[in-house]
C-alpha positions as CSV (number, residue, x, y, z in Angstrom):
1,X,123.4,123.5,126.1
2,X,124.0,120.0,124.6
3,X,122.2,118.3,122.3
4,X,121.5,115.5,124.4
5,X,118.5,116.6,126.2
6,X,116.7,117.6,123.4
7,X,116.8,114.1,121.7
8,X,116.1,112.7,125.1
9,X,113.0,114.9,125.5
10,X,112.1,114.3,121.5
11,X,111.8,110.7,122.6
12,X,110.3,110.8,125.4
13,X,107.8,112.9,123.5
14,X,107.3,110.3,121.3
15,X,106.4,107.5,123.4
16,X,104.6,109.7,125.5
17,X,102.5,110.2,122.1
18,X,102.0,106.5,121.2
19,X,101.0,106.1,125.4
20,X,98.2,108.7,124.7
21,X,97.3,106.9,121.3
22,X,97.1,103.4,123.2
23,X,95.0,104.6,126.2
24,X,92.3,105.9,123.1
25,X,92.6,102.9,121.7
26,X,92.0,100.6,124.8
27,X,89.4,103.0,126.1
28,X,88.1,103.1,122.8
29,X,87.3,106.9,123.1
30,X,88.2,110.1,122.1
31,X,88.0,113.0,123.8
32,X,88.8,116.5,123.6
33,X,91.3,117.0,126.5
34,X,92.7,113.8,125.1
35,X,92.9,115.2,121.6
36,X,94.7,118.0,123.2
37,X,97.4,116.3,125.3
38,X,98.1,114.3,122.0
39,X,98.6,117.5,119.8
40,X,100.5,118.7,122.6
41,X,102.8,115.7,122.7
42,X,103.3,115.7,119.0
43,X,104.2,119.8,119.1
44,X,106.8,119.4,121.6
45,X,107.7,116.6,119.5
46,X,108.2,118.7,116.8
47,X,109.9,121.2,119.0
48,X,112.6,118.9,120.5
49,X,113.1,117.7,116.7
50,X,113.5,121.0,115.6
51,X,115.9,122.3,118.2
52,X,118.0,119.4,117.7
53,X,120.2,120.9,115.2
54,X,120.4,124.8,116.5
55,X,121.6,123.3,119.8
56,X,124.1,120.8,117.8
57,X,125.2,123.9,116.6
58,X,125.5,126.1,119.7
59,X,127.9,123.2,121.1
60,X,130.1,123.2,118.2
61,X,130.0,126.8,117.6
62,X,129.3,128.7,120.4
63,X,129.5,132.3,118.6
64,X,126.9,131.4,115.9
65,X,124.1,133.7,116.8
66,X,122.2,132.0,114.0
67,X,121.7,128.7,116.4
68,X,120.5,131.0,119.1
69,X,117.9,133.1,116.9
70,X,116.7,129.6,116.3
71,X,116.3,128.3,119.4
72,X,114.3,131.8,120.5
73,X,112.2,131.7,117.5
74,X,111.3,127.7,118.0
75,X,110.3,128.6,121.8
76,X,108.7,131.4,120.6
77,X,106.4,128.8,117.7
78,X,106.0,126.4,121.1
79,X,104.6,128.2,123.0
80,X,102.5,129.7,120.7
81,X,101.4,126.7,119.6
82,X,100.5,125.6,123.4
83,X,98.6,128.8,124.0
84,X,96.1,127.7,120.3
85,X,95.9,124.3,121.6
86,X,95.0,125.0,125.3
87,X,93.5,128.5,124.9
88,X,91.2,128.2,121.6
89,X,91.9,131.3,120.4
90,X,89.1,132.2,117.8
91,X,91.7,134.8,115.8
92,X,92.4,134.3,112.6
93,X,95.5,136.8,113.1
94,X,96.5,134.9,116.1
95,X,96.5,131.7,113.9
96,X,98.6,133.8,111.2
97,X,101.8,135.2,113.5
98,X,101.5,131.5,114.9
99,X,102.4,129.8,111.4
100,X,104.9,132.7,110.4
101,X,106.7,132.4,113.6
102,X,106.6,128.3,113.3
103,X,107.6,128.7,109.6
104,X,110.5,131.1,110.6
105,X,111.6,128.5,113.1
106,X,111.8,125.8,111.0
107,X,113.9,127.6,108.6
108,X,116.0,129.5,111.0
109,X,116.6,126.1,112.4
110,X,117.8,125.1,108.9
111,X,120.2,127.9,108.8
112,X,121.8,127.3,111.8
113,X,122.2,123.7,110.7
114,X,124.0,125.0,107.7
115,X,125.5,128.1,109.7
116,X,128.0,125.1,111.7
117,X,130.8,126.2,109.4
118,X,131.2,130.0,109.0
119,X,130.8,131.7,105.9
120,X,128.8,128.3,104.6
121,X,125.3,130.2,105.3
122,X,126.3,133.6,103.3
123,X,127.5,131.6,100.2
124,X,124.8,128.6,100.1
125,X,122.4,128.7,97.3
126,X,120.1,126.2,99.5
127,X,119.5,128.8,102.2
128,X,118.9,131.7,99.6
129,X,115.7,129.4,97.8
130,X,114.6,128.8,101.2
131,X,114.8,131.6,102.6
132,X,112.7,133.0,99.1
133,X,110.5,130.6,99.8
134,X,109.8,131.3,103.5
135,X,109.4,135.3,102.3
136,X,106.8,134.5,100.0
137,X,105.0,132.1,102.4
138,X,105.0,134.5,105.3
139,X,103.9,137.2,103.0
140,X,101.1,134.8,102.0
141,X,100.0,133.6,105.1
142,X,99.8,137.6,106.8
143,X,98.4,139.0,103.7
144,X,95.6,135.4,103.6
145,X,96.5,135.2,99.6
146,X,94.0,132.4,98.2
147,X,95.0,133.5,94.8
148,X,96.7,130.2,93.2
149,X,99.2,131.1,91.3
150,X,100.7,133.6,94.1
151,X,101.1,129.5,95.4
152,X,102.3,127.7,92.4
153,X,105.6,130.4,93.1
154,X,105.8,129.4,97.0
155,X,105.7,125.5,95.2
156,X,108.4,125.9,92.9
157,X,110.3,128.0,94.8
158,X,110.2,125.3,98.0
159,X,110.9,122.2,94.5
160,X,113.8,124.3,93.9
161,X,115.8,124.7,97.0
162,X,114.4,120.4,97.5
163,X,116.3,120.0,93.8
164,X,119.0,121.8,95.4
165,X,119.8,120.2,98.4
166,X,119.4,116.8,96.6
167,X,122.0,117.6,94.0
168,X,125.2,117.7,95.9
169,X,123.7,114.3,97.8
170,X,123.0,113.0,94.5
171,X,126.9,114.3,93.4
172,X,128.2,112.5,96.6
173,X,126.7,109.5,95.5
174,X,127.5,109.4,91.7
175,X,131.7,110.1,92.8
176,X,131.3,107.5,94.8
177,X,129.7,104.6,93.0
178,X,132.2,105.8,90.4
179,X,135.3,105.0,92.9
180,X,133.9,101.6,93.0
């Protein structure tokens, strides 16, 4: 498993996206089953984009099980996904494990990103915020808490692991207009 087909599929995703986009636009229509192949585009978009990284890492480091759980649990979101576009499920629990799973993708793809060095995942502040921040928005979403402030947490929690993935960019950058 190479990277290389999944960036080829993620653009090929793409343009098929913008092709759907133009034939609205020229047909000067929308419809339904249109609307659908262009979600559908977009969410394999998404997926391609998304596996990019686990299967970077699954070349590199081929006994990271991280980059594999990742690439399970973003099939897993796809093809969930497919089955609520195509199949209109009308459950609101069926809509629930479908963000949880899609949210645990995304951030399982994260980790696996991270996980291309060992021991960097066990000792990275960045993946302990996020993965608070995931626990608290899975919890939210399967328990469907509207209260805000249960929300204001998730939103610090996701402005703190931002704040710290930008400060070692932002310390990159300072030593180096310093060497200047």
């Amino acid at each position: 498993m190479t990277p290389k087909p999944f960036a080829v599929a993620f653009v090929t995703a793409s343009v098929v996206a913008v092709l759907i986009v133009i034939v609205m636009v020229v047909l000067g229509e929308y419809t339904k089953t249109r609307g659908r192949f262009l979600i559908t585009a977009l969410v394999f978009e998404g997926y391609f984009f998304a596996s990019l990284g686990p299967a970077w890492v699954a070349e590199r480091r081929a006994d990271s099980p991280v980059s594999r759980v990742a690439l399970a649990a973003a099939v897993a979101g796809l093809l969930l996904l497919l089955t609520g576009i195509w199949g209109t499920p009308n459950s609101d629990a069926f809509w629930k494990s479908t963000a949880i799973v899609t949210v645990l993708a995304l951030v399982l793809a994260y980790a696996a990103v991270v996980d291309v060095q060992p021991g960097r995942l066990a000792r990275s502040y960045q993946v302990k915020a996020v993965a608070l921040a995931t626990v608290i928005a899975c919890f939210g979403i399967a328990a469907g808490i509207n209260w805000p402030p249960y929300w204001w947490v998730f939103t610090l929690t996701a402005l703190v692991w931002v704040g710290a993935l930008l400060v070692p960019a932002v310390g990159y950058l300072a030593r180096r207009i310093q060497g200047r």
